[in-house]
C-alpha angles and dihedrals in degrees: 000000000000116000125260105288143142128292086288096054091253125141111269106247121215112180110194111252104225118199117198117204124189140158137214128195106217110185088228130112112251091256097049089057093044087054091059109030088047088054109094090202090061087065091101098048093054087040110091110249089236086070095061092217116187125179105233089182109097129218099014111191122228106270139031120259135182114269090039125148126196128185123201141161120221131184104222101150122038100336087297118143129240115188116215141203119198126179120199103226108173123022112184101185120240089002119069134311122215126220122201110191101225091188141018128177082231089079110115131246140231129190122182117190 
């Protein structure tokens, strides 16, 4: 008799999910950060130089807004490049904005031929 599995009579798989919390102290008001950290053209200041991070995405407004997308290429392994796509789907303002990344080069690939 096989073990337990899916529908293929494969193992069931179960990857640990790992939350990092962490905390910084910035000498700035709450709006002031706001200001910068809501503002889609500030990315590249708050991403570390070694990831070669670069905004695609032309003509970014001012501030972030639900329904957003930003595309930008980053340089995390060996200087090769990895093309993103982020959408900002939620914007509570003054209080926090989520990005959910909608497409990576890191995807993989199957050809069938």
């Amino acid at each position: 008799m096989g073990r337990a599995g899916d529908q293929h009579g494969l193992p069931e798989l179960s990857m640990a999910v790992h939350i990092l919390h962490t905390k910084q102290i910035i000498q700035a008001t709450r709006q002031e950060a706001w200001d910068f950290f809501s503002n889609p053209r500030n990315l590249a200041k708050v991403t570390p130089p070694e990831l070669g991070f670069e905004i695609l995405t032309p003509d970014l407004p001012p501030r972030m807004r639900e329904g957003m997308m930003i595309a930008y290429r980053v340089r995390p392994l060996l200087g090769v490049p990895m093309t993103w796509l982020s959408e900002i789907t939620l914007v509570e303002e003054g209080v926090r904005f989520i990005d959910e990344q909608r497409f990576t080069t890191e995807l993989p690939a199957h050809k069938y031929r």
